[in-house]
Backbone as CSV, one residue per row, in Angstrom:
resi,resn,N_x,N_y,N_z,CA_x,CA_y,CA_z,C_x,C_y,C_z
1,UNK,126.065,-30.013,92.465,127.248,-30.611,91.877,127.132,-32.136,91.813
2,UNK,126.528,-33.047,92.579,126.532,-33.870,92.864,125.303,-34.487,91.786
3,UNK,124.551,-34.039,91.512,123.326,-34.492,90.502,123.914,-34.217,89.138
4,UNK,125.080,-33.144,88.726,125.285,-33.445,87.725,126.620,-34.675,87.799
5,UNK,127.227,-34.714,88.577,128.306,-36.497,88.304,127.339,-37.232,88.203
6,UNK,125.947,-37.862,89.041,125.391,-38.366,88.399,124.588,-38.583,87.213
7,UNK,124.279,-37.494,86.644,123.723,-37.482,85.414,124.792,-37.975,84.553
8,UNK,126.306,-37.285,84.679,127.077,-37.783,83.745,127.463,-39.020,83.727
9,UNK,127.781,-39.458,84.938,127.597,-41.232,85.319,127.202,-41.725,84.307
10,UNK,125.822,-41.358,84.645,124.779,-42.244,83.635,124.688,-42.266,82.192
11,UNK,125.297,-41.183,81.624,125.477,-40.885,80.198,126.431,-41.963,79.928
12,UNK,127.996,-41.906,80.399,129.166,-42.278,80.492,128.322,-43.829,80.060
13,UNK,127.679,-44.452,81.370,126.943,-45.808,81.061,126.192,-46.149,79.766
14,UNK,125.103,-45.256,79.391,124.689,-45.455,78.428,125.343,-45.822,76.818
15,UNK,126.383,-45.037,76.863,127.192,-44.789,75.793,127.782,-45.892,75.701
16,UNK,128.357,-46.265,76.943,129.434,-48.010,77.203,128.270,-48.787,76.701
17,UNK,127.151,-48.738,77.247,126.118,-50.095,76.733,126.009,-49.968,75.103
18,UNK,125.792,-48.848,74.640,125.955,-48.596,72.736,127.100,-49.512,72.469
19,UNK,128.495,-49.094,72.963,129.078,-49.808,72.521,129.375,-51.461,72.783
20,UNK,128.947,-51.610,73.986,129.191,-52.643,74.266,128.062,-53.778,73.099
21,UNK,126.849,-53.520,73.068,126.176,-53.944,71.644,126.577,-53.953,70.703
22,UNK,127.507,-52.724,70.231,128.060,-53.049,68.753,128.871,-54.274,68.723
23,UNK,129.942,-54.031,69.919,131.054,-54.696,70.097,130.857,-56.660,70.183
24,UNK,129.246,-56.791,70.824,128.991,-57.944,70.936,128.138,-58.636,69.767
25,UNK,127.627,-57.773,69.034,126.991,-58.075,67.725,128.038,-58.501,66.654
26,UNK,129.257,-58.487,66.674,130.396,-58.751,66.216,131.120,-60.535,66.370
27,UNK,130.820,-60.762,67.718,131.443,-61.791,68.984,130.865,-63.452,67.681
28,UNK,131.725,-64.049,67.273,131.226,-65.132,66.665,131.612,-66.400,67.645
29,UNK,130.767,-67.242,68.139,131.032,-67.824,68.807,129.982,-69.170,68.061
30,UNK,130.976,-70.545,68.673,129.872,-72.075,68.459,128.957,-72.154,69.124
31,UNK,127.948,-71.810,69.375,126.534,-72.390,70.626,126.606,-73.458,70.740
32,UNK,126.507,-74.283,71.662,126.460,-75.417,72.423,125.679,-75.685,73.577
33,UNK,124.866,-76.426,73.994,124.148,-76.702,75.191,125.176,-77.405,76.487
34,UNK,125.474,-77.312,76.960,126.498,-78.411,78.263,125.758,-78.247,79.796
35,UNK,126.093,-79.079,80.520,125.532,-79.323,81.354,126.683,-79.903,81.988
36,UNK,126.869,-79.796,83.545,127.668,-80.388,84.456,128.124,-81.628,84.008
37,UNK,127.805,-82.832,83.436,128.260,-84.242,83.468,128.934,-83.886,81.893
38,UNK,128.857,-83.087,81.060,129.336,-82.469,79.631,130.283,-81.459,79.576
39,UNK,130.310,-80.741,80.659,130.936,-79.637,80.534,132.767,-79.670,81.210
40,UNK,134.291,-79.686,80.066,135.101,-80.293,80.638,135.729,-78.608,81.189
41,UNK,135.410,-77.549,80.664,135.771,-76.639,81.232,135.067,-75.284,81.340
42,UNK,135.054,-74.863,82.323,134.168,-73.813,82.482,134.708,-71.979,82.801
43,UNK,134.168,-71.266,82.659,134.939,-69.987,83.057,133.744,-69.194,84.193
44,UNK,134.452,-68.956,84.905,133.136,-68.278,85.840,133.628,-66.662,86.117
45,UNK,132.632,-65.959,86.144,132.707,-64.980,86.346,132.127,-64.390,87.413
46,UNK,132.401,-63.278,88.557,131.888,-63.090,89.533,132.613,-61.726,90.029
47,UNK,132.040,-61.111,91.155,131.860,-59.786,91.580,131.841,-60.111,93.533
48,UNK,132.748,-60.787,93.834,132.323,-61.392,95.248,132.772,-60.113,96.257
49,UNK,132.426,-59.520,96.785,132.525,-58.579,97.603,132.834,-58.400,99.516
50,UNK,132.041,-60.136,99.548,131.853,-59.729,101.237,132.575,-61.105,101.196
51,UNK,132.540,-61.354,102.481,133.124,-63.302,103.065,131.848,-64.040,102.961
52,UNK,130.867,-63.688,102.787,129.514,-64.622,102.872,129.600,-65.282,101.396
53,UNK,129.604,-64.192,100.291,129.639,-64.649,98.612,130.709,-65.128,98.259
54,UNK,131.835,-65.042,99.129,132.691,-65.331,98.729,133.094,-67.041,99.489
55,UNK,132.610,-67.363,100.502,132.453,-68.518,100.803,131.235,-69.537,99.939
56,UNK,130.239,-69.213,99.603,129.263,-69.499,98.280,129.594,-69.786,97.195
57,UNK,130.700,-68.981,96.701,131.220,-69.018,95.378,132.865,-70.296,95.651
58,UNK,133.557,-70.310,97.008,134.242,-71.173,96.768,133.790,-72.868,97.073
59,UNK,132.643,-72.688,97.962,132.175,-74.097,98.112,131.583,-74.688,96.519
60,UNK,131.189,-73.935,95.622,130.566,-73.937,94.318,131.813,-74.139,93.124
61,UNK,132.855,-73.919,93.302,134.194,-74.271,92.911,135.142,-75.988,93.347
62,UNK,134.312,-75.668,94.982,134.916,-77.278,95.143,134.198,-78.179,94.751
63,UNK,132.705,-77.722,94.508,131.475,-78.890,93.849,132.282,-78.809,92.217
64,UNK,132.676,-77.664,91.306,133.040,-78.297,90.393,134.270,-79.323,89.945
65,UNK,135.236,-79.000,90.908,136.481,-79.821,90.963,136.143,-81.196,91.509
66,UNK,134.703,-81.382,92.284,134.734,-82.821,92.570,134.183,-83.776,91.080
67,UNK,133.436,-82.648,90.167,132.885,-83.329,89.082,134.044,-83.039,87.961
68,UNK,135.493,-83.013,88.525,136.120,-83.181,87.408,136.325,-82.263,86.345
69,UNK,135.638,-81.102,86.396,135.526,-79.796,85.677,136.380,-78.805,85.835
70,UNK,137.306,-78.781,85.190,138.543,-77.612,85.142,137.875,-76.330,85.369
71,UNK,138.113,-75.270,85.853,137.663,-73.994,85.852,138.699,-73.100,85.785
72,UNK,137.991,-71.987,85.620,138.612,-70.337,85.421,138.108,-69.310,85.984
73,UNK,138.328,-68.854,86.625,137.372,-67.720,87.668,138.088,-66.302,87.680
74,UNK,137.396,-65.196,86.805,137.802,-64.067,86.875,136.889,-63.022,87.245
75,UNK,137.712,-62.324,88.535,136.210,-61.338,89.416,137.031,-60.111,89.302
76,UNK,135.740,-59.094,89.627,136.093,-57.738,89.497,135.551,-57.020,90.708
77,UNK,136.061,-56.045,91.330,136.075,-55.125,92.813,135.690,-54.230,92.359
78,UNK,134.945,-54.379,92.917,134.328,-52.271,93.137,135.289,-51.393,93.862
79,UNK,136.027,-51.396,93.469,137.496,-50.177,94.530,138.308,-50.438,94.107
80,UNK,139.198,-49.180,94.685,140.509,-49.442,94.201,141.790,-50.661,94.212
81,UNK,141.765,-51.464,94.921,142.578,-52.456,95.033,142.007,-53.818,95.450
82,UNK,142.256,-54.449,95.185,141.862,-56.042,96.036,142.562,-56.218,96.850
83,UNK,141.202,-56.781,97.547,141.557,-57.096,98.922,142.662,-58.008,99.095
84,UNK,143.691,-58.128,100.470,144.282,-59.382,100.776,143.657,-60.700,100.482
85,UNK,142.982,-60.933,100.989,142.317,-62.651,101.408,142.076,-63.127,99.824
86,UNK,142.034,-62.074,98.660,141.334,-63.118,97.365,142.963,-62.816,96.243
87,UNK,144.594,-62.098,96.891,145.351,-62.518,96.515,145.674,-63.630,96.286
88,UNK,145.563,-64.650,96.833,146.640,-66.070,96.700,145.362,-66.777,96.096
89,UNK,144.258,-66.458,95.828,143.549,-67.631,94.948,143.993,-68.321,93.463
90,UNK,143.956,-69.365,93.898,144.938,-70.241,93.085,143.765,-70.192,91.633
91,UNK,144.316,-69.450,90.051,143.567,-70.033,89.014,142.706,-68.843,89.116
92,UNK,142.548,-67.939,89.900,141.721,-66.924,89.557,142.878,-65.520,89.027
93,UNK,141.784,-64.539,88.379,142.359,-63.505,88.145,141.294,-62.205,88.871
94,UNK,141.880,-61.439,88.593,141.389,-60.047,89.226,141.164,-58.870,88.651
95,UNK,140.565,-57.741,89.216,140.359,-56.783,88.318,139.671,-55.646,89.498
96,UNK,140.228,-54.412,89.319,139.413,-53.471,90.003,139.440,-52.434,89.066
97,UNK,138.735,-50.839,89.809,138.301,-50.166,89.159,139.379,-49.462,87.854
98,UNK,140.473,-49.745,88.811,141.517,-49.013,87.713,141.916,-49.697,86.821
99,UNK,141.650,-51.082,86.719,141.522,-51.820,85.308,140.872,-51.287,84.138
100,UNK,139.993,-50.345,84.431,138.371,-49.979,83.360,138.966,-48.708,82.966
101,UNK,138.394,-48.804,81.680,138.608,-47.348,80.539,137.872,-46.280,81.158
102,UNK,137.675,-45.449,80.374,136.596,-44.176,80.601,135.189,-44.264,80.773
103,UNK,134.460,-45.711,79.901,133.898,-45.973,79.916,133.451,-47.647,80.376
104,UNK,134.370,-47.784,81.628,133.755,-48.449,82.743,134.263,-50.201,81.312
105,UNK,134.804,-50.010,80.579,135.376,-51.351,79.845,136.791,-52.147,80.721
106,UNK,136.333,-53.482,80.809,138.040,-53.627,81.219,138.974,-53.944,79.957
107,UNK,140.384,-53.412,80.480,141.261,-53.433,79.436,142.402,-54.365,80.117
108,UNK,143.247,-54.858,79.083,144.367,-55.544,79.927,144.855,-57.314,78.971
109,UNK,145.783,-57.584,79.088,145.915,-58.751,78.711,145.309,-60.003,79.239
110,UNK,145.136,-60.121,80.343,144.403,-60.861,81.605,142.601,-61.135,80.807
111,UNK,142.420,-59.836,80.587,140.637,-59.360,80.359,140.558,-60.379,78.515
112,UNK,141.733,-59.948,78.109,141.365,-60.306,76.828,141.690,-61.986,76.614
113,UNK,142.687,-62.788,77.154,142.942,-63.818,77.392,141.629,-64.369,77.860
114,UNK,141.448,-64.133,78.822,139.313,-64.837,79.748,138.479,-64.480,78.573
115,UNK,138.191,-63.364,77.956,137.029,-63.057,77.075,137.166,-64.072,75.751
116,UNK,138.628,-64.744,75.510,139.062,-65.260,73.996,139.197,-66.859,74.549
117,UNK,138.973,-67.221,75.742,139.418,-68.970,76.213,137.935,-69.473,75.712
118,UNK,138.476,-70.832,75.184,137.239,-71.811,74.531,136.950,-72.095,75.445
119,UNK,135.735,-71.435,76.761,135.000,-72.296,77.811,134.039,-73.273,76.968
120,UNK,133.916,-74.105,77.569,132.443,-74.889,77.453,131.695,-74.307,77.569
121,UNK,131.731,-73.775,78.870,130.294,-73.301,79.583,131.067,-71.976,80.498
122,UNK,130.281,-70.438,80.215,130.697,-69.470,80.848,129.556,-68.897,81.939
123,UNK,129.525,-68.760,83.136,128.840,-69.136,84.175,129.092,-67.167,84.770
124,UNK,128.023,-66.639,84.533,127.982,-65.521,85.015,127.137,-65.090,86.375
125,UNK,128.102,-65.210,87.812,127.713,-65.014,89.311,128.059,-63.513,89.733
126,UNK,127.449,-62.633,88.587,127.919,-61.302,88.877,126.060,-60.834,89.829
127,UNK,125.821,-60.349,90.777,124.898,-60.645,91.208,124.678,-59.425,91.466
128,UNK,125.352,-58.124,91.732,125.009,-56.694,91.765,125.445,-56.159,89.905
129,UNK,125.155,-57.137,88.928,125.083,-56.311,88.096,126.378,-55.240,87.413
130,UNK,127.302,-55.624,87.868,128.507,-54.826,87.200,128.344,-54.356,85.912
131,UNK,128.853,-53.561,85.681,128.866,-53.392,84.285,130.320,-54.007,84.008
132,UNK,131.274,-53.912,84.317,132.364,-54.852,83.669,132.536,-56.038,83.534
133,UNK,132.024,-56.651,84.326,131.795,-58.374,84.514,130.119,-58.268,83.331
134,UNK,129.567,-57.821,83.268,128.273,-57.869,82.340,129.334,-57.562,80.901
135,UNK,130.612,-56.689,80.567,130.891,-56.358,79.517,131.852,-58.014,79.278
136,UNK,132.298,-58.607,79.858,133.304,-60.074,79.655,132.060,-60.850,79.495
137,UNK,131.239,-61.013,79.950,130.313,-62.063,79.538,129.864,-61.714,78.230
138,UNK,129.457,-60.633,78.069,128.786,-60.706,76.797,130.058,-60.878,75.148
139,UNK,131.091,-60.722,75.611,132.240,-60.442,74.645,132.551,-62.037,74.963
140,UNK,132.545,-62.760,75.626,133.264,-63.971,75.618,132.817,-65.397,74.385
141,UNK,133.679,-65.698,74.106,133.343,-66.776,72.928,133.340,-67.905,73.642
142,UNK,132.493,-68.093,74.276,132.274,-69.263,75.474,130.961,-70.111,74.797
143,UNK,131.054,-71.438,74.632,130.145,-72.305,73.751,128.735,-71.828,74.319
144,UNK,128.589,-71.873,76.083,127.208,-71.566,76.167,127.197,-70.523,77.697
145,UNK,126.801,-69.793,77.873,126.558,-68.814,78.679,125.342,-68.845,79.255
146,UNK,125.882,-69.137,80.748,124.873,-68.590,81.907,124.781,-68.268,82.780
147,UNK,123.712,-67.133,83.080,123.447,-66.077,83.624,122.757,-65.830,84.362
148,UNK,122.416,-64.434,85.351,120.528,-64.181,85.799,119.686,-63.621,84.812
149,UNK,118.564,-64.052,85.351,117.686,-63.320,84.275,117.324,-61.534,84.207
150,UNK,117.939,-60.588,83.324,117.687,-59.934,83.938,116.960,-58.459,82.405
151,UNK,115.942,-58.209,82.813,115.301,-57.364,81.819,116.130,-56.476,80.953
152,UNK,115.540,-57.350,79.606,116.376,-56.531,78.401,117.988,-57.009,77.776
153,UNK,117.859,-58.506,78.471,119.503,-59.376,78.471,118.678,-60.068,77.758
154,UNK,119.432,-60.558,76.429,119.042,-61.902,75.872,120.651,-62.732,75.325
155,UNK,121.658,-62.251,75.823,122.944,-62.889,75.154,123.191,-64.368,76.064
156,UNK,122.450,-64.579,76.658,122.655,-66.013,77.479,121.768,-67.202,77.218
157,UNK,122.649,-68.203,76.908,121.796,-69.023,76.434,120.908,-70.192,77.593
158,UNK,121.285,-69.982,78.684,120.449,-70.671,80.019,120.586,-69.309,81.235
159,UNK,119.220,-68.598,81.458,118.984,-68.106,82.356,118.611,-68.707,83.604
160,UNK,118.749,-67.964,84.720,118.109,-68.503,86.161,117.630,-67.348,86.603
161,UNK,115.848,-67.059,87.252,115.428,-66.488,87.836,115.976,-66.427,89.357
162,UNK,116.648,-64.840,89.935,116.730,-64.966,91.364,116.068,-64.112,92.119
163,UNK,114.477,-63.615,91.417,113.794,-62.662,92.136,113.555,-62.908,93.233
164,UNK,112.980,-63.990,93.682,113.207,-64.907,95.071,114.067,-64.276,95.976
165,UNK,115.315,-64.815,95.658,116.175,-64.467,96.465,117.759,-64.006,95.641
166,UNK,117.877,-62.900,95.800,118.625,-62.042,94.859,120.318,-62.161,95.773
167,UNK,121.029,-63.502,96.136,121.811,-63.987,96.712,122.870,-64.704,95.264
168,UNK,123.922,-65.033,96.291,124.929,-65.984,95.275,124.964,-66.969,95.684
169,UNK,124.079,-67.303,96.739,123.982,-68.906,97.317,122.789,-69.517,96.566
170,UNK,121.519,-68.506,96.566,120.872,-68.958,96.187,120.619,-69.275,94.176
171,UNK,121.529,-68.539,93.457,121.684,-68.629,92.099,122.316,-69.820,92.249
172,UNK,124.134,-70.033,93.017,124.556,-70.935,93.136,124.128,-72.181,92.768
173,UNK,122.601,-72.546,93.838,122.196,-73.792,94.311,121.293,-74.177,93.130
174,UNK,120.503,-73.141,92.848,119.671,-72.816,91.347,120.500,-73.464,90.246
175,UNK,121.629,-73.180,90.078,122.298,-73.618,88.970,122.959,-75.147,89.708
176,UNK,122.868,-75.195,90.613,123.567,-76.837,90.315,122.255,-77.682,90.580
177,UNK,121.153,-77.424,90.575,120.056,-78.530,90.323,119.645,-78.156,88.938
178,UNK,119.658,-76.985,88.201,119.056,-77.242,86.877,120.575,-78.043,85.939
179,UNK,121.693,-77.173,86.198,122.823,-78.307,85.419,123.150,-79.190,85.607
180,UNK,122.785,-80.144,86.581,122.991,-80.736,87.288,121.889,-82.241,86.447
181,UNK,120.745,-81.942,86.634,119.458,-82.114,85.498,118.831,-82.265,84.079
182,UNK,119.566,-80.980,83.471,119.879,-80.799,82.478,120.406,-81.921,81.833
183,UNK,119.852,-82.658,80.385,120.702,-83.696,79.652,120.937,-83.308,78.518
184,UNK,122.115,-83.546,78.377,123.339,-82.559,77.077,123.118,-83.764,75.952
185,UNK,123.106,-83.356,74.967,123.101,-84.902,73.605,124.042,-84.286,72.753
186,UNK,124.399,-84.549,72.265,125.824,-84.253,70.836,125.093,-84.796,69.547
């Protein structure tokens, strides 16, 4: 019984990724290059699960508020409810499993508002790979998108390798020395 939920799992997935391609082959967006000293607003996306990523991801929030960079931070739970401790985050939104369609899509006014905001720069710290946080990034009309590198993704326009170390501290730190580096021209 158990090998066929997973088989169907996996169908269920496959089918979401069909569509999720159609759906993003559609997505018209401005490309833009930005970089930290360019970038006046950003949208981040993330999947923080434990207190370790989730302390990573807010020290990486106070580095952008010291450079003056407005943000938007919308994460998604693997379970049924969110937790206490990431209620009162100020400027973020939320999302768990019962947000998602049949096919693992999020739905909602919240989902479609983040996927439709003119980021500058949309910053994807989904680090186990969600498929719902992978479906907002790729749908978002965000000037420039970035991501991990990860086989068979090409919708991002600045990747970061984290074979190294497959962490959110270590993408984190990855991304604030290459954007950081990075020189933006108009």
């Amino acid at each position: 019984m158990l090998r066929i939920h997973v088989i169907f799992e996996s169908l269920k997935l496959k089918i979401a990724g069909m569509l999720l391609r159609k759906k993003s082959a559609r997505v018209k967006r401005q490309k833009m290059l930005f970089d930290f000293a360019s970038a006046k607003y950003i949208g981040v996306l993330c999947s923080p699960q434990d207190e370790i990523s989730t302390g990573h991801l807010k020290n990486f929030l106070h580095y952008l508020s010291q450079k003056g960079i407005k943000y938007s931070v919308f994460g998604y739970f693997d379970g049924k409810k969110i937790p206490d401790n990431f209620l009162y985050w100020k400027g973020m939104d939320f999302i768990t499993r019962q947000d998602l369609n049949f096919f693992y899509m999020p739905k909602g006014p919240i989902v479609d508002k983040f996927i439709n905001e003119p980021f500058d720069m949309l910053i994807n710290c989904n680090i186990a790979n969600y498929f719902p946080v992978e479906h907002m990034s790729q749908l978002s009309v965000a000037k420039c998108k970035v991501g991990i590198v990860r086989e068979g993704e090409s919708y991002y326009d600045l990747t970061i390798d984290i074979e190294k170390s497959r962490t959110i501290e270590y993408f984190l730190k990855n991304l604030e020395v290459y954007l950081s580096n990075l020189r933006h021209s108009q």
